[in-house]
MISEMI-474616 format. One record per residue (C-alpha): residue in one letter; x, y, z. Coordinates in steps of 0.1 Angstrom, whole numbers, plus 2048, in hexadecimal, padded with zeros to 3 digits. Layout:
N
AXYZ/...
***
This chain:
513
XBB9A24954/XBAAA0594C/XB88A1394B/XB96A31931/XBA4A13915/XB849FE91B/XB72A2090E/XB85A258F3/XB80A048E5/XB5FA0A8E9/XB5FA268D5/XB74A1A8B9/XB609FA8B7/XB41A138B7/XB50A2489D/XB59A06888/XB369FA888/XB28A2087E/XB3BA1E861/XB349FA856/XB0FA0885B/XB11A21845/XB29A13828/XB129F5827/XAFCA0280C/XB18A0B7F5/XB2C9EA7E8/XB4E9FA7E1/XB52A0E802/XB449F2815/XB639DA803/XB779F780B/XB739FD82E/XB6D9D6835/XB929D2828/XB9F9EC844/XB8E9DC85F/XB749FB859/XB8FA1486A/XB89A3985F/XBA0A4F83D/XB8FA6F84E/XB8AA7886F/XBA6A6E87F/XBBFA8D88D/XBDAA7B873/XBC1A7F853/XBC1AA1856/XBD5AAA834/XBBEA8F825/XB9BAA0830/XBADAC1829/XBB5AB8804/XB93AAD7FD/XB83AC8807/XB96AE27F2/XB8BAC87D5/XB65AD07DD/XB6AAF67E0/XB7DAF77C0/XB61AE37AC/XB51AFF79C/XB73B0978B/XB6CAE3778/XB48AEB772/XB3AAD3789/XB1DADA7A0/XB2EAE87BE/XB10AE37D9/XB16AC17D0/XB34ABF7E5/XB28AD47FE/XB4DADA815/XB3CAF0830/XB21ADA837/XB3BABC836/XB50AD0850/XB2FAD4865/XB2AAB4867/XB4BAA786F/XB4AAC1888/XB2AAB8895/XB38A9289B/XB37A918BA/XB33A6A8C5/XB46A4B8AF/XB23A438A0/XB24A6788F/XB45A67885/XB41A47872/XB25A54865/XB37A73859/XB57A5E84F/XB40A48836/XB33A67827/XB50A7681E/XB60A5980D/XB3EA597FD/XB3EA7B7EE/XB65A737E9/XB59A5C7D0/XB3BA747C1/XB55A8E7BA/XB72A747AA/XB5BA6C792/XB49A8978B/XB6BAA1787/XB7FA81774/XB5FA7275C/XB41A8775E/XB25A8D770/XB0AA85755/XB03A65740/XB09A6B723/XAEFA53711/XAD5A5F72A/XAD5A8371D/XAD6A796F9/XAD7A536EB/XAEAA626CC/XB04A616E6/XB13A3F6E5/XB31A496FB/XB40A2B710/XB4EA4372E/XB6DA3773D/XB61A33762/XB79A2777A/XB74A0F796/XB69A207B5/XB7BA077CD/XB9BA0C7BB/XB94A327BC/XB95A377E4/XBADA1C7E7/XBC9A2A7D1/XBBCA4C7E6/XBC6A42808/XBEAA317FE/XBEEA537EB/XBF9A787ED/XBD6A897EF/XBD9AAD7DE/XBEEA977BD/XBD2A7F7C1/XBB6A977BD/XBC9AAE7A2/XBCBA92791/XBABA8878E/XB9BAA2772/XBA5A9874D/XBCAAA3747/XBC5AAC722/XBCEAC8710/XBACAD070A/XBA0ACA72C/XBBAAE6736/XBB5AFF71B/XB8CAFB720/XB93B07748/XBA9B21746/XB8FB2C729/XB73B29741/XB84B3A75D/XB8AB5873E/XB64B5E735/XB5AB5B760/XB6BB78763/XB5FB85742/XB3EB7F750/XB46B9776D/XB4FBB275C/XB37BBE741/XB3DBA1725/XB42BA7704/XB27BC8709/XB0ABD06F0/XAFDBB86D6/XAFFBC56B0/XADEBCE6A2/XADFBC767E/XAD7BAB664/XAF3BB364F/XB15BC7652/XB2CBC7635/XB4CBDC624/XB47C03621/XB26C0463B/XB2DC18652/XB1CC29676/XB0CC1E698/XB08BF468A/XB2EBF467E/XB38C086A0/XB27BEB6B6/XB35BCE6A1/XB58BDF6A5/XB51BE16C6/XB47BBF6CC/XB63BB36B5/XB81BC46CB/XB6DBB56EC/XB70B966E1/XB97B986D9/XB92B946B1/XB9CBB86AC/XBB0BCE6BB/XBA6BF06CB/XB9CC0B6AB/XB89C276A3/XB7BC1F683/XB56C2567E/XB59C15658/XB57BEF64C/XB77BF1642/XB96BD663B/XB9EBD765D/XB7EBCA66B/XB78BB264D/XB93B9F65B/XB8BBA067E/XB69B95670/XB78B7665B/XB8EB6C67C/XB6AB6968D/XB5FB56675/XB79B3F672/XB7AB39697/XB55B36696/XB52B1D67B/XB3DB3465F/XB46B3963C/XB64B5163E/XB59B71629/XB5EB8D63E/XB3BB97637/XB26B9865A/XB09B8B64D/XAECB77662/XAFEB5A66F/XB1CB6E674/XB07B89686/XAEFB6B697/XB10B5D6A7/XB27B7D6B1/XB06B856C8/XB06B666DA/XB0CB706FC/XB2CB65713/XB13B4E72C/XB0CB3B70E/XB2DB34705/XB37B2F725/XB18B12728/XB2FB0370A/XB4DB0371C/XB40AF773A/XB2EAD7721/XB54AD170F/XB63AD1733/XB47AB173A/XB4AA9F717/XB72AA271D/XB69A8F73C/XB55A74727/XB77A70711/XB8DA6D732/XBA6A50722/XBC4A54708/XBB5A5A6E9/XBD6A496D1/XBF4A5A6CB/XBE8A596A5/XBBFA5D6A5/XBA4A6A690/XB92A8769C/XB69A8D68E/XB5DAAD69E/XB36AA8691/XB34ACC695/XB52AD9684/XB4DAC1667/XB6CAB7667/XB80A98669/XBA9A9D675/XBC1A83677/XBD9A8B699/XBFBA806A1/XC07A886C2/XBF0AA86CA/XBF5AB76AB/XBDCAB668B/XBEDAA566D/XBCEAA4655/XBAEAB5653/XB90AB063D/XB6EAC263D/XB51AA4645/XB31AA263D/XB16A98659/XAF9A84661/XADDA9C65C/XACAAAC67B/XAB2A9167D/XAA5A74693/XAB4A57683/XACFA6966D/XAE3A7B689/XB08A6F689/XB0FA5F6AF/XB2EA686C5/XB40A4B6CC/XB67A3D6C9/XB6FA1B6B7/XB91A116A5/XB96A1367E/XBA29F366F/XBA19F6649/XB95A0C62C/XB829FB612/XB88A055EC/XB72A095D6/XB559FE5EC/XB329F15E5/XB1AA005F7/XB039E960E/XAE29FF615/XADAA0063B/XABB9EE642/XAAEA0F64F/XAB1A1C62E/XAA4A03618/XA86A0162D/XA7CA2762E/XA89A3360D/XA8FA1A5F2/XA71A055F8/XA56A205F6/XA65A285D4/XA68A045C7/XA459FB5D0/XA3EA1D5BB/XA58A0E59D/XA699EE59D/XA849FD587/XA8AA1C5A2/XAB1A1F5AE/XAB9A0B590/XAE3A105A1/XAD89FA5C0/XAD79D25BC/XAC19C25CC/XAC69A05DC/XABA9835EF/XAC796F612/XAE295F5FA/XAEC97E5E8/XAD79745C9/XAD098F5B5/XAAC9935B7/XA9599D592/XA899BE596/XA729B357B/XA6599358E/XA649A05B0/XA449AE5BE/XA509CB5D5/XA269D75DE/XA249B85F7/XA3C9C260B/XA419D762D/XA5D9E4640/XA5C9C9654/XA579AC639/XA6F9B961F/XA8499C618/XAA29AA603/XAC19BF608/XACF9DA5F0/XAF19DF5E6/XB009F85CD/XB209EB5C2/XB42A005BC/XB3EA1E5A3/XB49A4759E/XB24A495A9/XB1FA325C7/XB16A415EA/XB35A3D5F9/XB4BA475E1/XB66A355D9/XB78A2E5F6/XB66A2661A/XB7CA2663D/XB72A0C656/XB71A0867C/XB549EF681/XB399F869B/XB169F16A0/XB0AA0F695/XB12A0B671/XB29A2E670/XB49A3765C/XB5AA4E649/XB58A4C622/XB5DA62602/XB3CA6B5EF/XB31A725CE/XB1DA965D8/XB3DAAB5DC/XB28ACE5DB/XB1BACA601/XB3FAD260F/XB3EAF5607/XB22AF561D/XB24B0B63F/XB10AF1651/XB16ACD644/XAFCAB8651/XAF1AA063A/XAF6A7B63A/XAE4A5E648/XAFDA5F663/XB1EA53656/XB3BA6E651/XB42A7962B/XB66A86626/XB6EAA460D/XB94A93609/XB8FA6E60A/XBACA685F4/XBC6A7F60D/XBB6A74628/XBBEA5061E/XBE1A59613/XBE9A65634/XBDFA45647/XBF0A2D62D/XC0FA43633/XC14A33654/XC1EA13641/XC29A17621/XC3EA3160C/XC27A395EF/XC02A36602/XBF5A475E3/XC06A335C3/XBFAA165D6/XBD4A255E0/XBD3A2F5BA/XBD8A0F5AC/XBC09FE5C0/XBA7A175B7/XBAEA0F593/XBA29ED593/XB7F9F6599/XB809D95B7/XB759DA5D7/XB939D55E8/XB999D8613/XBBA9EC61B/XBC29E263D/XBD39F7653/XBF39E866C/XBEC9FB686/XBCAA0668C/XBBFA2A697/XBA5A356AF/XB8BA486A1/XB76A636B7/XB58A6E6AC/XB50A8B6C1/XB3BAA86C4/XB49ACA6D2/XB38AEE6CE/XB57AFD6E0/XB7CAF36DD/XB9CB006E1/XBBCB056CB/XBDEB006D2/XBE7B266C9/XBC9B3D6C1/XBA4B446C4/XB8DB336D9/XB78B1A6C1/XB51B1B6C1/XB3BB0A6AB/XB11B016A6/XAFDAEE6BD/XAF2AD9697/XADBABC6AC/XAD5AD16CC/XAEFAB86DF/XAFFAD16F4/XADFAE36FD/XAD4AC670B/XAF4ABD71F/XAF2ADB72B/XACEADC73C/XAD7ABB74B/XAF8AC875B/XAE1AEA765/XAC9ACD775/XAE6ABD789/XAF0AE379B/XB09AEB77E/XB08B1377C/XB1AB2F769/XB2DB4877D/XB3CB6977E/XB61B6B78E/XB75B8A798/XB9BB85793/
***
């Protein structure tokens, strides 16, 4: 008997040390099992519900678009089973709780890094401590713990049961041939307007029909493409129309799967009241509480190096009316100087001034001996009907120099694509838009905005309570009630969020059921 208790000591104290072995490398678990006196959460006959819950975690990762060999539960079971002496079962318990921790923050805040993939990308992910992770785990319920770990959102939700939608699409036969033609319009008729009904009623924007003619019906099964597509809503199926009805389901499925991981990037509260900037929707929404209050078509930084817009979230604190421009370094540097060194008297609108905000003589001043790097002034264009901002500016100060202002070139918004800017956000509706954040804190926002506007003054409007402001970039989103939302991969973001998930074991599939 005695002999039997001395042996089991053994063993535990054998597999104590296996497991402070193994969790040495790895700060958090080694805090973590240090604090428990290195006893096991997993292979104990009691942990069972525990192991059990995890497991089901790992072989439901795919339905989150995470790599599923990742979390590879056979093999786990293997080797638990395979344990056959203390030193391999701490072994095996320390892996667990380390692939416990893999998948936590994988399914709850992404598998990629974000600024690794693209440095336009200026997302601060929410990552959670690990230690606090498989601490709050063990005093928990396992199954609520781990459903609760993906991003509860709306859009989180919608953009799953989406994805389950086009896996078993992708069983079937998808959305069947692609539509051969350059250009479909009203009164054509044969084999190009039977495929695009065709593909139209497989994609649920018409319903089932007979017509072989481009007729009223199929015009507006047409525009509610377009509109959930982001074109210019003519009913005409012309190239772009055409060029995006053939995209095929895997692709859009890639875009679902990349929405699933940027919703994982965003995994916080976004505000109860927050402004919204889809770069590739060009639009700008104020939300309160879920539901979109105000919506403005944007104008974006153009698809180039140092003019994309970046994704990031900040806080707006004030508008500014009336604004004077101050032109970015960046600007001054690559634009205006060439031109002044060509005229002194070019961009008569900008002043240009010293360290002390001395107006510097344009007349005086000898622009040719200077380089980027020497130029010793700044430029600023002062409030005007004409200036570059408009005429009123909305601030939420960040080191990249980004925010959202009116402009004087009001033609680019009926653009289809709207990518134009250095890389702030122009608004169509700066005045409503304006309006409708003053109206949090006073009765008449726009008697008041108007007579500020009137003086001609730069004058800073700031707000009581200030709103957080996302600045994201989705090619697929969901609505509340209706179609399933697509949109242009404008600076190739996506596409490359995608090859690096594809890289990590991420994979589309084909479901039955």
């Amino acid at each position: 008997m005695f002999g039997a208790a001395t042996q089991a000591r053994a063993q535990v104290t054998e597999f104590r040390q296996a497991v402070a072995q193994a969790a040495v490398e790895d700060n958090d678990l080694a805090a973590f099992y240090r604090a428990r006196n290195y006893e096991g959460i997993w292979s104990a006959s009691g942990d069972r519900r525990r192991r059990n819950a995890l497991l089901e975690a790992f072989a439901a990762a795919g339905d989150h678009g995470l790599p599923v060999d990742r979390y590879n539960a056979q093999a786990l079971i293997a080797q638990l089973q395979n344990a056959d002496t203390p030193a391999l079962q701490g072994q095996a318990e320390v892996a667990l709780s380390h692939l416990f921790l893999q998948y936590a923050r994988d399914v709850q805040t992404g598998i990629l890094v974000p600024a690794r993939v693209d440095s336009n990308i200026k997302r601060e992910v929410p990552y959670r401590s690990r230690l606090a992770t498989i601490q709050t785990f063990v005093q928990s319920d396992p199954v609520g713990f781990l459903r609760a770990l993906p991003p509860s959102s709306h859009e989180y939700i919608r953009l799953m049961r989406e994805k389950f939608l086009m896996e078993r699409l992708l069983a079937q036969s998808g959305w069947g041939p692609t539509v051969a033609a350059n250009k479909i319009e009203a009164g054509d008729t044969g084999a190009q307007v039977v495929a695009l009904r065709n593909r139209l009623i497989a994609m649920g924007f018409l319903d089932r029909t007979n017509t072989q003619s481009y007729d009223a019906v199929i015009a507006a099964a047409v525009q509610r493409f377009q509109q959930a597509h982001g074109l210019a809503i003519d009913g005409t199926a012309g190239p772009s129309t055409l060029r995006e009805l053939n995209i095929a389901p895997e692709r859009r499925l890639q875009s679902i799967i990349v929405a699933m991981e940027r919703e994982r990037w965003i995994n916080r509260p976004r505000g109860q009241r927050h402004i919204w900037v889809n770069l590739t929707d060009f639009t700008a929404k104020i939300i309160d509480s879920g539901i979109v209050t105000f919506s403005t078509r944007s104008v974006v930084g153009a698809n180039q190096d140092d003019r994309q817009s970046p994704e990031f979230s900040d806080v707006m604190e004030f508008m500014v009316i009336n604004p004077s421009w101050y032109v970015p370094r960046s600007i001054i540097t690559k634009e205006y100087l060439p031109q002044l060194q060509q005229n002194p008297n070019a961009v008569r609108n900008l002043l240009i001034t010293d360290s002390r905000g001395r107006v510097v003589s344009r007349e005086t001043a000898d622009f040719s001996q200077y380089t980027a790097a020497t130029f010793p002034f700044s430029m600023r264009e002062p409030p005007s009907q004409g200036n570059a901002l408009g005429l009123v500016k909305f601030m939420f100060p960040n080191r990249y120099n980004i925010y959202l202002h009116d402009t004087p070139a009001k033609s680019l918004f009926g653009r289809e694509v709207r990518a134009f800017s250095h890389g702030c956000i122009r608004l169509n509706d700066p005045f409503d838009f304006a309006y409708a954040l003053l109206g949090a804190q006073m009765s008449d926002p726009q008697a008041f905005f108007q007579r500020q506007l009137r003086t001609g003054i730069e004058q800073r409007v700031n707000l009581n309570t200030p709103l957080p402001v996302h600045i994201v970039y989705r090619t697929a989103f969901t609505q509340a009630e209706g179609q399933m939302q697509y949109r242009r991969d404008v600076y190739g973001r996506d596409g490359q969020i995608w090859n690096a998930l594809a890289r990590e074991g991420v994979a589309v599939r084909a479901i039955r059921g």
